[in-house]
Jmol script that loads the backbone (N, CA, C; Angstrom):
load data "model"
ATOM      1  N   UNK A   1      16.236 -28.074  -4.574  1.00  0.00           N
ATOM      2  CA  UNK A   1      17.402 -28.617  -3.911  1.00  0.00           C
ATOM      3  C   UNK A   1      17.429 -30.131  -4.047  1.00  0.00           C
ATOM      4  N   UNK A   2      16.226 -30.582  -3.937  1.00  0.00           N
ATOM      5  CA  UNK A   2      16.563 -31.998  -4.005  1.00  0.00           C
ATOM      6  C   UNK A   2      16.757 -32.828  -5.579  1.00  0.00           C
ATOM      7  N   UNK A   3      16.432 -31.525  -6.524  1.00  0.00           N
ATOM      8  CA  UNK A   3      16.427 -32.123  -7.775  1.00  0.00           C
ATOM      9  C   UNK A   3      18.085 -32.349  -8.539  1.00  0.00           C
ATOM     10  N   UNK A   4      18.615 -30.937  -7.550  1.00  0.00           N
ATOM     11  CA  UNK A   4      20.392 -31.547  -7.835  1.00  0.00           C
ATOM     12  C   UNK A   4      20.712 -32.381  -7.009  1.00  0.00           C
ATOM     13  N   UNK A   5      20.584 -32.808  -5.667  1.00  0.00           N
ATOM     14  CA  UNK A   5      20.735 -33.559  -5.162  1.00  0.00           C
ATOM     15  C   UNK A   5      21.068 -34.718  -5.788  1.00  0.00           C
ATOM     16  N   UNK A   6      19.465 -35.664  -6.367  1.00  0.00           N
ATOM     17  CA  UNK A   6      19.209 -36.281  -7.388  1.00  0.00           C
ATOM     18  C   UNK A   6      19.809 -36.230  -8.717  1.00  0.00           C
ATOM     19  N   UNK A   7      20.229 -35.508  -9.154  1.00  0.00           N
ATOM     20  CA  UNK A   7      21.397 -35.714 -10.660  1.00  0.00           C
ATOM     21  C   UNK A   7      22.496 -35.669  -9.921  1.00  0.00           C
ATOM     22  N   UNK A   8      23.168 -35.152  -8.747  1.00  0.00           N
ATOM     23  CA  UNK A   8      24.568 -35.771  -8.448  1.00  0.00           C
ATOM     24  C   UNK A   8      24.573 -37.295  -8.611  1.00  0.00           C
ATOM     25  N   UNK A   9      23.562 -37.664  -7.668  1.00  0.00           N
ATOM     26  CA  UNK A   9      23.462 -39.262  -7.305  1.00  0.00           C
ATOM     27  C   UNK A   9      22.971 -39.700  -8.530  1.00  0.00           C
ATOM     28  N   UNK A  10      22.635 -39.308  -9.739  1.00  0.00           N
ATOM     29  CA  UNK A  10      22.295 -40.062 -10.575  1.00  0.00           C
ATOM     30  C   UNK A  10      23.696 -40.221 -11.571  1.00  0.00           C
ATOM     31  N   UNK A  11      24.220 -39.032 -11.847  1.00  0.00           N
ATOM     32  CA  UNK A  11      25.647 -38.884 -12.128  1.00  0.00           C
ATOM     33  C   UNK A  11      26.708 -39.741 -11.837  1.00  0.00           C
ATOM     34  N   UNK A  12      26.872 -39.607 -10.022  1.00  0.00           N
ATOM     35  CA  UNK A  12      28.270 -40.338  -9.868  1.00  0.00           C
ATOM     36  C   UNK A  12      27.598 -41.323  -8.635  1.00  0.00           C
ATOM     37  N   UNK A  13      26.640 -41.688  -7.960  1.00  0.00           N
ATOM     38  CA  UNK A  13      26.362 -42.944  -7.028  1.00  0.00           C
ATOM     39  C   UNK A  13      25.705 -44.452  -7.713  1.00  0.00           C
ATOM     40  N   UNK A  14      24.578 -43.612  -8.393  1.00  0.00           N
ATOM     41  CA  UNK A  14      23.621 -45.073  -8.103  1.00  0.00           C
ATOM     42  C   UNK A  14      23.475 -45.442  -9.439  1.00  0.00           C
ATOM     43  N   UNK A  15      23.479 -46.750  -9.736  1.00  0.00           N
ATOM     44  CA  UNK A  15      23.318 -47.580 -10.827  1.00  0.00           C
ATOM     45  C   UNK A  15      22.975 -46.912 -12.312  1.00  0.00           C
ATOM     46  N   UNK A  16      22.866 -46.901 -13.005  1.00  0.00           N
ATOM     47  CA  UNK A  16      21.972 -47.197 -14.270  1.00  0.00           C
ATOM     48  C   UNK A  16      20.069 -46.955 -13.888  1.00  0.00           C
ATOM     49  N   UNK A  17      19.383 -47.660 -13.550  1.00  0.00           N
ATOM     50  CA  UNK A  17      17.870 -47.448 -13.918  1.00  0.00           C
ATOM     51  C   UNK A  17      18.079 -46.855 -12.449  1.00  0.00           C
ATOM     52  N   UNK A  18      18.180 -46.661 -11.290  1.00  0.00           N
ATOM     53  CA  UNK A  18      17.861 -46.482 -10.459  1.00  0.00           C
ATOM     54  C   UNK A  18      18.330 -44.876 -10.073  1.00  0.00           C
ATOM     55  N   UNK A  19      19.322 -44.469 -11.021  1.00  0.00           N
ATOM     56  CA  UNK A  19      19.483 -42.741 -11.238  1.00  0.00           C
ATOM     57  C   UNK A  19      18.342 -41.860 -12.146  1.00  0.00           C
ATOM     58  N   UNK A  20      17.739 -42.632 -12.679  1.00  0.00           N
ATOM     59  CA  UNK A  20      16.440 -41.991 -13.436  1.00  0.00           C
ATOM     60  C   UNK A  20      15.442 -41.985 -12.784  1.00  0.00           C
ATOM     61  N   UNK A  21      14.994 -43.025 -11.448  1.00  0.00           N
ATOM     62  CA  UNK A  21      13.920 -43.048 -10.879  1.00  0.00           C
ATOM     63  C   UNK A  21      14.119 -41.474  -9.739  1.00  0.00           C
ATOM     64  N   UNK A  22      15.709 -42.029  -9.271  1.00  0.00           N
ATOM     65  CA  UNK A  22      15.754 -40.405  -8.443  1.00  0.00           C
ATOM     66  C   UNK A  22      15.848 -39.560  -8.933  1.00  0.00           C
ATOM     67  N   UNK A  23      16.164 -39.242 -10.336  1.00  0.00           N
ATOM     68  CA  UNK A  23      15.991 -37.867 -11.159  1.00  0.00           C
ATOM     69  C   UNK A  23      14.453 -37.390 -11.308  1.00  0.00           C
ATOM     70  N   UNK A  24      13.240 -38.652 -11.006  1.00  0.00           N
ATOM     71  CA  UNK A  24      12.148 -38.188 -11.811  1.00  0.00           C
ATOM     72  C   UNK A  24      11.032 -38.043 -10.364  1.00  0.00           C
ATOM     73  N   UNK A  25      11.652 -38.983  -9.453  1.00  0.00           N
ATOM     74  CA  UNK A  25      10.828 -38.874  -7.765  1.00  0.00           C
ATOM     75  C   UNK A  25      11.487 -37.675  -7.599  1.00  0.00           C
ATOM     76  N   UNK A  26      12.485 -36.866  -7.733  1.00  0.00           N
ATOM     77  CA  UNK A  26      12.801 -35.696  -7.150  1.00  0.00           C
ATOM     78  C   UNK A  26      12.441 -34.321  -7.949  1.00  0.00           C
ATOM     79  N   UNK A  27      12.119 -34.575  -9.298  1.00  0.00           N
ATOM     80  CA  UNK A  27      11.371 -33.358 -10.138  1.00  0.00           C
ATOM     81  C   UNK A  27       9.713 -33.798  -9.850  1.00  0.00           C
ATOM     82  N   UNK A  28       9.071 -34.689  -9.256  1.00  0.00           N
ATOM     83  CA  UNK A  28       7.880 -34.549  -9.052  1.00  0.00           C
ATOM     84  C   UNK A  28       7.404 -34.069  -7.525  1.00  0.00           C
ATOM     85  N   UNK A  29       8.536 -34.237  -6.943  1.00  0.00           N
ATOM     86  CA  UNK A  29       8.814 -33.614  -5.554  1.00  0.00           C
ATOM     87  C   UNK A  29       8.814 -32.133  -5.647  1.00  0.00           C
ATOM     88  N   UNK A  30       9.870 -31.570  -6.509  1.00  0.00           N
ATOM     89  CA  UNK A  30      10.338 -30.139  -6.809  1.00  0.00           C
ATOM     90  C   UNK A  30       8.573 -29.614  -7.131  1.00  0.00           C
ATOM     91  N   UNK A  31       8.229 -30.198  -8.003  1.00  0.00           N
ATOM     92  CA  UNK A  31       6.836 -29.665  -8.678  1.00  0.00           C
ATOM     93  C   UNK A  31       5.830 -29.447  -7.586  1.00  0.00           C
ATOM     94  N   UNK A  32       5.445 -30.108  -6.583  1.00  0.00           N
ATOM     95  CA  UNK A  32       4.687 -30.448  -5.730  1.00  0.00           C
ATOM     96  C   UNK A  32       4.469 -29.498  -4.511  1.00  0.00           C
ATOM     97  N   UNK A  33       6.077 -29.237  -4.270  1.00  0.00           N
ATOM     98  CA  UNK A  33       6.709 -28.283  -3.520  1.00  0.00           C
ATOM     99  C   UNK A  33       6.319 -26.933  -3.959  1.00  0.00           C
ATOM    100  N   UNK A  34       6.735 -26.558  -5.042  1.00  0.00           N
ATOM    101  CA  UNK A  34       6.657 -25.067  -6.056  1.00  0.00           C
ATOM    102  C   UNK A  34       4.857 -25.215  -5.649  1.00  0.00           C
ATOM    103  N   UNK A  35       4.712 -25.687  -6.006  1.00  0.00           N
ATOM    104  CA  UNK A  35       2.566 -25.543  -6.418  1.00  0.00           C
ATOM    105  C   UNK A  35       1.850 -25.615  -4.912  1.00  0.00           C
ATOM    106  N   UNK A  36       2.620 -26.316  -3.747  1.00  0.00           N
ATOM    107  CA  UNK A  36       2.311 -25.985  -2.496  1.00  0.00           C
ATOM    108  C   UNK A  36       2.143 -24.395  -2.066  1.00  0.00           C
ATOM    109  N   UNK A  37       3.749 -24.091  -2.478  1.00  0.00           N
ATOM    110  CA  UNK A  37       3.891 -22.361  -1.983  1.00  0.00           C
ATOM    111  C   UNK A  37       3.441 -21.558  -2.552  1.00  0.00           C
ATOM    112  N   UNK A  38       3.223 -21.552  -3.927  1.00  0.00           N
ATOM    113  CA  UNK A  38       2.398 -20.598  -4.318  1.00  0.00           C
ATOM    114  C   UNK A  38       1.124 -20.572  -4.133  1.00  0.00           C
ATOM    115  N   UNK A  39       0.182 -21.614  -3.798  1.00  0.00           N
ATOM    116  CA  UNK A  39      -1.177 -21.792  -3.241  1.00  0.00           C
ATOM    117  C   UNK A  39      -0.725 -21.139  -2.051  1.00  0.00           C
ATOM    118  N   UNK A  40       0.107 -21.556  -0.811  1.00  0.00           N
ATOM    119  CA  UNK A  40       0.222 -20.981  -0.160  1.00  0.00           C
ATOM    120  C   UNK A  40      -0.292 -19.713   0.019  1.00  0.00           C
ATOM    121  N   UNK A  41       0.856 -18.729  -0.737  1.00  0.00           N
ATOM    122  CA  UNK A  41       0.989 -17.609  -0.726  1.00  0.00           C
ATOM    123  C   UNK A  41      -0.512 -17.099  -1.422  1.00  0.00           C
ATOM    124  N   UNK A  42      -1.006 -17.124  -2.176  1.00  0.00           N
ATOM    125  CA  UNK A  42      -2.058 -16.856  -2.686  1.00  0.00           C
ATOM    126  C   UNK A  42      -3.474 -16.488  -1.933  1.00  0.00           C
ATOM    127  N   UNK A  43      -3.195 -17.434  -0.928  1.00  0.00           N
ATOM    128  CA  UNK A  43      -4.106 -17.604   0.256  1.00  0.00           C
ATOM    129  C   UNK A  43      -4.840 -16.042   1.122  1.00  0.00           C
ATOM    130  N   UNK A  44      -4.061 -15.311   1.348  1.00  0.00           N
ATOM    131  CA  UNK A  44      -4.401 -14.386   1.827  1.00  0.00           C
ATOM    132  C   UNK A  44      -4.360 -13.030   1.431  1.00  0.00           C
ATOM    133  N   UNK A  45      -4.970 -12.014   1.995  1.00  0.00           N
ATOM    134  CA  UNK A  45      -5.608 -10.942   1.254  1.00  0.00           C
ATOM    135  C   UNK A  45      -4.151  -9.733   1.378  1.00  0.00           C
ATOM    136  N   UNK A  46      -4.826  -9.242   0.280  1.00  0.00           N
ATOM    137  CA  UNK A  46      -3.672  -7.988   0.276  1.00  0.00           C
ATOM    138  C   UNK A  46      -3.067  -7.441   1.418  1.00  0.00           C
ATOM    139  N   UNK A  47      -2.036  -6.875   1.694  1.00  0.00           N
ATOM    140  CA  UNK A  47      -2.007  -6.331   3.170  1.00  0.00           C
ATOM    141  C   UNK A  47      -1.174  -4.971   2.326  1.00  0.00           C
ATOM    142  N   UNK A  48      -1.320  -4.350   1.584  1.00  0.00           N
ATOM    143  CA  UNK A  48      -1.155  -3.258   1.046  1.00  0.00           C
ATOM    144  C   UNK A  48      -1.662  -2.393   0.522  1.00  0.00           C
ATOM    145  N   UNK A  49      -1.575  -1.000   0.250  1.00  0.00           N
ATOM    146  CA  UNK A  49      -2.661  -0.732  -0.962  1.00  0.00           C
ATOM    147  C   UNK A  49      -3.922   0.213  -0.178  1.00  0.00           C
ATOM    148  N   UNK A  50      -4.807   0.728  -0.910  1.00  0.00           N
ATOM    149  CA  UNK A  50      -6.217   1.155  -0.327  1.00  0.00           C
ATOM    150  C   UNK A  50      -7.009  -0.304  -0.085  1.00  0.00           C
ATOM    151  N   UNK A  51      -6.990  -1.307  -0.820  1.00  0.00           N
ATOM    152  CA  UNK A  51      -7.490  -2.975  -0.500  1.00  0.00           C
ATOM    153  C   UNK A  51      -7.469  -2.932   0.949  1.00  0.00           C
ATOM    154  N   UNK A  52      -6.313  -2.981   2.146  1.00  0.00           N
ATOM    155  CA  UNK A  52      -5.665  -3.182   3.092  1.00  0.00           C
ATOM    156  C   UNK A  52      -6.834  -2.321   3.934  1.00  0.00           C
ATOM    157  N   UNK A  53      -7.254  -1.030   3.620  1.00  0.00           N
ATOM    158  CA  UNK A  53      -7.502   0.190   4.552  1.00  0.00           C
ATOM    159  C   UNK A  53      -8.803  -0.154   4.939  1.00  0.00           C
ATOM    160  N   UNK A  54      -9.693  -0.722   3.801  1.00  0.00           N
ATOM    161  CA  UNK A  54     -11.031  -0.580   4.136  1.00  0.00           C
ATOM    162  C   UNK A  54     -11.547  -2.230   5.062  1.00  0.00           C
ATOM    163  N   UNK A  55     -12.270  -1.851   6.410  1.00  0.00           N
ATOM    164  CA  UNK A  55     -12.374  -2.302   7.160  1.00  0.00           C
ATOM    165  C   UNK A  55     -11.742  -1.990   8.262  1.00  0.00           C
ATOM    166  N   UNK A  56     -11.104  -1.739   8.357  1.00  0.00           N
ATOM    167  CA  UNK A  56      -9.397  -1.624   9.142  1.00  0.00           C
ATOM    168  C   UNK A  56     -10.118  -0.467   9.987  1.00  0.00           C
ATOM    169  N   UNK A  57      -9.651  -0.378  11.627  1.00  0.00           N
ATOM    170  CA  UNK A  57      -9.875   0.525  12.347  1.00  0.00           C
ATOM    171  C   UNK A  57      -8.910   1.843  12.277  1.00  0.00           C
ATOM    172  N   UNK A  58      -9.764   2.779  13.130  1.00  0.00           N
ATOM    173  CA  UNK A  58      -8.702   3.658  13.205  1.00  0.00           C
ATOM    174  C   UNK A  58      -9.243   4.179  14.582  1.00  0.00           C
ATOM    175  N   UNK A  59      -7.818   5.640  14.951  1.00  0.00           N
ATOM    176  CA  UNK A  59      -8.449   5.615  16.448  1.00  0.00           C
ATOM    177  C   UNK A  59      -8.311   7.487  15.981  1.00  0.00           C
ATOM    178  N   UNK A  60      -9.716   8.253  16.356  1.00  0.00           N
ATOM    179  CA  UNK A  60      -9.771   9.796  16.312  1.00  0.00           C
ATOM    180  C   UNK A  60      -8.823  10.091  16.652  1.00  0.00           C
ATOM    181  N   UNK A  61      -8.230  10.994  15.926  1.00  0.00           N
ATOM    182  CA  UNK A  61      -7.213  12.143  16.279  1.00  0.00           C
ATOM    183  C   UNK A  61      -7.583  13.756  16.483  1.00  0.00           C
ATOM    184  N   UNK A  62      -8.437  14.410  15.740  1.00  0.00           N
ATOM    185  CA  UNK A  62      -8.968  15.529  16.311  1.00  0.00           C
ATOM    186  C   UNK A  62     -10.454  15.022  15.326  1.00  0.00           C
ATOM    187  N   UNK A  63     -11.796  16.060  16.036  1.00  0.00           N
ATOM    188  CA  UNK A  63     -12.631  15.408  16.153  1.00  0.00           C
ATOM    189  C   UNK A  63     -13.323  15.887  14.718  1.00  0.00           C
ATOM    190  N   UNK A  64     -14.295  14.752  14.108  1.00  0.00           N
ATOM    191  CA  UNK A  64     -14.587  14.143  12.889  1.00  0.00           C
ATOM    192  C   UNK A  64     -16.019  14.573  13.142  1.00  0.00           C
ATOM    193  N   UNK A  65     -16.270  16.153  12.851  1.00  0.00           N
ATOM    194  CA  UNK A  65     -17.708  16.445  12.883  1.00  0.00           C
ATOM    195  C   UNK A  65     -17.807  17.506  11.676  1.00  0.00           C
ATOM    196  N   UNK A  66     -17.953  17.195   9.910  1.00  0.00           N
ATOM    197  CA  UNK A  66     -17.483  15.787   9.971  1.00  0.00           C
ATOM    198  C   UNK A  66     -16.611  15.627   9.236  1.00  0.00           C
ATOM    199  N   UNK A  67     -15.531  16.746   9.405  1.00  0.00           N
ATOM    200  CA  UNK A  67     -14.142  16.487   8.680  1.00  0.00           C
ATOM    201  C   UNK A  67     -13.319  16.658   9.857  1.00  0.00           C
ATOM    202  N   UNK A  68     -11.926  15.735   9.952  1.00  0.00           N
ATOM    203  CA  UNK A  68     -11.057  15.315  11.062  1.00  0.00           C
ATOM    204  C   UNK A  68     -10.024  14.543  10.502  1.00  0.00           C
ATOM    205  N   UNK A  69      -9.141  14.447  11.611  1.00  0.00           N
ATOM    206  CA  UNK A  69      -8.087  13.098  11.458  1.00  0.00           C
ATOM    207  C   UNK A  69      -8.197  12.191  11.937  1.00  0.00           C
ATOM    208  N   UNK A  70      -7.646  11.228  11.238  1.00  0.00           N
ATOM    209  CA  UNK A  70      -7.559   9.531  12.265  1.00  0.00           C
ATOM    210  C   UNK A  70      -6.316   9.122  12.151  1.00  0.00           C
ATOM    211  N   UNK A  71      -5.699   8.101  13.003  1.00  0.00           N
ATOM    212  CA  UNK A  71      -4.369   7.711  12.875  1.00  0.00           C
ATOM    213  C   UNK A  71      -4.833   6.374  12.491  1.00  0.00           C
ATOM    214  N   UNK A  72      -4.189   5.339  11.371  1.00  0.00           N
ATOM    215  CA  UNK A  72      -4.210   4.106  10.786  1.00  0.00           C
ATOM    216  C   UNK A  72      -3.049   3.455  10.696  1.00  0.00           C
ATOM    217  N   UNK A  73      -2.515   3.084  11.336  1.00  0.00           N
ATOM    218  CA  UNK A  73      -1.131   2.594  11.628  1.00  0.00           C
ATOM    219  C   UNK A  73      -0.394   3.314  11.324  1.00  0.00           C
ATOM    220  N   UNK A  74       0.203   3.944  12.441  1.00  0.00           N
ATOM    221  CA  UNK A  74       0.679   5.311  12.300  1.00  0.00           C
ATOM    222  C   UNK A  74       1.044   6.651  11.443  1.00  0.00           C
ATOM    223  N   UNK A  75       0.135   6.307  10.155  1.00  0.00           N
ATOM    224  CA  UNK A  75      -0.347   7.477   9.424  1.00  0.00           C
ATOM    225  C   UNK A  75      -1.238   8.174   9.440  1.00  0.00           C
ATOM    226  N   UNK A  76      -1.810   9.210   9.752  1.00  0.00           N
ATOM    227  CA  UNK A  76      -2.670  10.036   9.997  1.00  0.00           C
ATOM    228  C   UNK A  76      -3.177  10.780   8.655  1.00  0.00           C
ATOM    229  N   UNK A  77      -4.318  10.291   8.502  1.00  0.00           N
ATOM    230  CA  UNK A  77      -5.650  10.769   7.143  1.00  0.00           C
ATOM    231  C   UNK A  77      -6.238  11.409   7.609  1.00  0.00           C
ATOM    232  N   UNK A  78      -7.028  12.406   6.878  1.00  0.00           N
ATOM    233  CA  UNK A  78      -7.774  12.864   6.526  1.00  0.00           C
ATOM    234  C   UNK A  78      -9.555  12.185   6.753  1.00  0.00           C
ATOM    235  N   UNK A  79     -10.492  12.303   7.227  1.00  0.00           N
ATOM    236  CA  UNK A  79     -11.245  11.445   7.520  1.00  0.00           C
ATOM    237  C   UNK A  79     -12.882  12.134   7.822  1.00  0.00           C
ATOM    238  N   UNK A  80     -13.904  11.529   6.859  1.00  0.00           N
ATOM    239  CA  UNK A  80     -14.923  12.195   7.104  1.00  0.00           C
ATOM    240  C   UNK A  80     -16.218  11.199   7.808  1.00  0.00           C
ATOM    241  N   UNK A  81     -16.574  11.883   9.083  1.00  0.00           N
ATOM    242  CA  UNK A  81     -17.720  10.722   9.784  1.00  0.00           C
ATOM    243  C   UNK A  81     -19.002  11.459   9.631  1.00  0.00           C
ATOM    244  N   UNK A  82     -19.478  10.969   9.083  1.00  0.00           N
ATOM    245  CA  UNK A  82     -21.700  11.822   9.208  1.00  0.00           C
ATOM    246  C   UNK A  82     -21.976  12.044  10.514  1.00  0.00           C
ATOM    247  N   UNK A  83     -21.710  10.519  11.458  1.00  0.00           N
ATOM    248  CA  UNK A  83     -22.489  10.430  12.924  1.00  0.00           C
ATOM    249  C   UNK A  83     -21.382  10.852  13.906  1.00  0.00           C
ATOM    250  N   UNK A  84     -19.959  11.967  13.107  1.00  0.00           N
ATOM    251  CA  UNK A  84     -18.999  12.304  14.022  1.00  0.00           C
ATOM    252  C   UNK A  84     -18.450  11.636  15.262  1.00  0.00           C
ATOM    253  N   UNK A  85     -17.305  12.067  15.539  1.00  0.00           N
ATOM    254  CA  UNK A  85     -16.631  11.105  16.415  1.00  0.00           C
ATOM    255  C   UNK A  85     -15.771  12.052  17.184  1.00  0.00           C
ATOM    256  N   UNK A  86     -15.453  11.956  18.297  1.00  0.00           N
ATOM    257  CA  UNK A  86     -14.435  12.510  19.249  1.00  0.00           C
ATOM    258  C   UNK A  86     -12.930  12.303  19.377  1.00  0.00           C
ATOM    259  N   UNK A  87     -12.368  13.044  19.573  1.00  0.00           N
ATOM    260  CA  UNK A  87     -10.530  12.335  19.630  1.00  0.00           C
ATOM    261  C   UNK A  87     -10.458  11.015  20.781  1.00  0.00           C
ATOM    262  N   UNK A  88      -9.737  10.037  20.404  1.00  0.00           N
ATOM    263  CA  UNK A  88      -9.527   9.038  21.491  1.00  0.00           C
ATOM    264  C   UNK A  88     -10.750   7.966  20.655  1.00  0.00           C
ATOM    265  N   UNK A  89     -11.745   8.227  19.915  1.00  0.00           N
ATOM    266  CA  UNK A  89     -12.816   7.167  19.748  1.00  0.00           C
ATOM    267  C   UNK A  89     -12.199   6.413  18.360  1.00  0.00           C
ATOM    268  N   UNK A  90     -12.723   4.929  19.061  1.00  0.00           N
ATOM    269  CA  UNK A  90     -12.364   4.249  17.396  1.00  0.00           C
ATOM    270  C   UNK A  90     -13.721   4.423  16.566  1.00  0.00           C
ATOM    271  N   UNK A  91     -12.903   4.244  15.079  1.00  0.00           N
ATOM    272  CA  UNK A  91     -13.972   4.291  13.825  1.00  0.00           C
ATOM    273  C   UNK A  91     -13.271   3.206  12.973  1.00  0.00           C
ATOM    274  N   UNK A  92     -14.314   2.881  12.035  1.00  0.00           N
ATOM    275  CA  UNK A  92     -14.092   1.530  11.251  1.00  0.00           C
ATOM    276  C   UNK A  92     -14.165   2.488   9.729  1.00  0.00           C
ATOM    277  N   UNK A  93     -13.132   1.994   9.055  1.00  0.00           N
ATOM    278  CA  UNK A  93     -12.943   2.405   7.423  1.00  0.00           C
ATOM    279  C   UNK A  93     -14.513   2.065   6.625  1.00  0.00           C
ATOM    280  N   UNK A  94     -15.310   2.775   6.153  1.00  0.00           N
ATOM    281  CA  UNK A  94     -15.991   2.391   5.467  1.00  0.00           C
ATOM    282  C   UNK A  94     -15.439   2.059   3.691  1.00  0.00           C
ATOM    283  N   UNK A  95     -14.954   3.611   3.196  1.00  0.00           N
ATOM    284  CA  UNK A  95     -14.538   3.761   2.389  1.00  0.00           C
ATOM    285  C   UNK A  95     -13.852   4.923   2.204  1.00  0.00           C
ATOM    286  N   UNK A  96     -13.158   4.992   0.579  1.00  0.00           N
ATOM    287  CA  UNK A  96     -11.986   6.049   0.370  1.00  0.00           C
ATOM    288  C   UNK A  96     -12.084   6.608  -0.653  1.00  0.00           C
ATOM    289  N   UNK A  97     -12.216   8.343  -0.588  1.00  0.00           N
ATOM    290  CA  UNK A  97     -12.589   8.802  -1.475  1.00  0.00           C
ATOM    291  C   UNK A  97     -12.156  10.104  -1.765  1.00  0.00           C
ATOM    292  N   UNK A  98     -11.034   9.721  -3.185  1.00  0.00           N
ATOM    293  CA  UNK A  98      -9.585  10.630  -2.970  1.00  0.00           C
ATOM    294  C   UNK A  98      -8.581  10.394  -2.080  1.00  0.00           C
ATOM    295  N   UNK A  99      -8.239  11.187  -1.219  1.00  0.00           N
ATOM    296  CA  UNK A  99      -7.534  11.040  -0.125  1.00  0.00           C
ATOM    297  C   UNK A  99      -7.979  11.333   1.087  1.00  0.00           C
ATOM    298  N   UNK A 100      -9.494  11.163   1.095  1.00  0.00           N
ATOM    299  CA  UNK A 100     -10.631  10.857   2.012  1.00  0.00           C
ATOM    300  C   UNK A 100     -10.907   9.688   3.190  1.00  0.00           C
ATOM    301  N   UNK A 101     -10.908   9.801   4.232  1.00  0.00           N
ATOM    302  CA  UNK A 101     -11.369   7.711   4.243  1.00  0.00           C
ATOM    303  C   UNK A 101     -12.896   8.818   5.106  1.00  0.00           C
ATOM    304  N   UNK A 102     -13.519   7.746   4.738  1.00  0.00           N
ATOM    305  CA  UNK A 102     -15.416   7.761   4.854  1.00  0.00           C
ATOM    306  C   UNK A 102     -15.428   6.660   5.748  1.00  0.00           C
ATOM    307  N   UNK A 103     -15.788   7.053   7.520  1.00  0.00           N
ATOM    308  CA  UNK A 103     -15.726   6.339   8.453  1.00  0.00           C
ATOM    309  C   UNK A 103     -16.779   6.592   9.370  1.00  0.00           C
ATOM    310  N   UNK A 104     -17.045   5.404  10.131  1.00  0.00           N
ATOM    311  CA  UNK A 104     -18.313   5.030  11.064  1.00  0.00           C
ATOM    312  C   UNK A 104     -18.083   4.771  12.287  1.00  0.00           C
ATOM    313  N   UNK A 105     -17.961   5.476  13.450  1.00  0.00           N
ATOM    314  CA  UNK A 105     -17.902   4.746  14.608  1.00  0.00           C
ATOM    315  C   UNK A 105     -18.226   3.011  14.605  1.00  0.00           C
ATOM    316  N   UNK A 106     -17.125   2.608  15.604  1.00  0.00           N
ATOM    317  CA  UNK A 106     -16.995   0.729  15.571  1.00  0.00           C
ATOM    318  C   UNK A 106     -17.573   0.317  16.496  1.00  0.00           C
TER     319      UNK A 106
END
end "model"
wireframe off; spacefill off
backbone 0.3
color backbone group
């Protein structure tokens, strides 16, 4: 935005040398800007995906001794615990395997 800004005013306001300085302070601006947000964005971890699942709690849905369900933000898997778990108990994602999640009391 500020780089048209800057060619209007270089166009029809400001002088001769002084429309090139705002054409070139406002594309090093534009640049600066762009390379901010995408660092930005880059910054943080997937929030999608099987990436997203592992770690991530869940809370028993019927009981995991040691095949069961869990609810994971409001989808309900499939879920296998070794040291079993009760409905109502949280468990922590270990891992996923198939359409498995492999979970540990938290």
């Amino acid at each position: 935005m500020a780089l048209v800004a800057a060619i209007f005013l270089a166009l029809f306001v400001l002088p001769s040398p002084w429309g090139i300085v705002a054409v070139g302070g406002a594309a090093v601006l534009e640049v600066g800007e762009t390379a901010f947000w995408i660092w930005l964005s880059k910054r943080r971890r997937p929030q999608v995906g099987v990436e997203a699942l592992i770690g991530a709690t869940a809370q028993v849905v019927t009981a995991c001794r040691p095949l069961g369900n869990v609810r994971v933000a409001g989808e309900l898997w499939r879920a296998r615990c070794e040291a079993g778990a009760d409905p109502g108990d949280v468990v922590r994602i270990r891992a996923l395997e198939g359409l498995t999640l492999v979970v540990e009391p938290a």
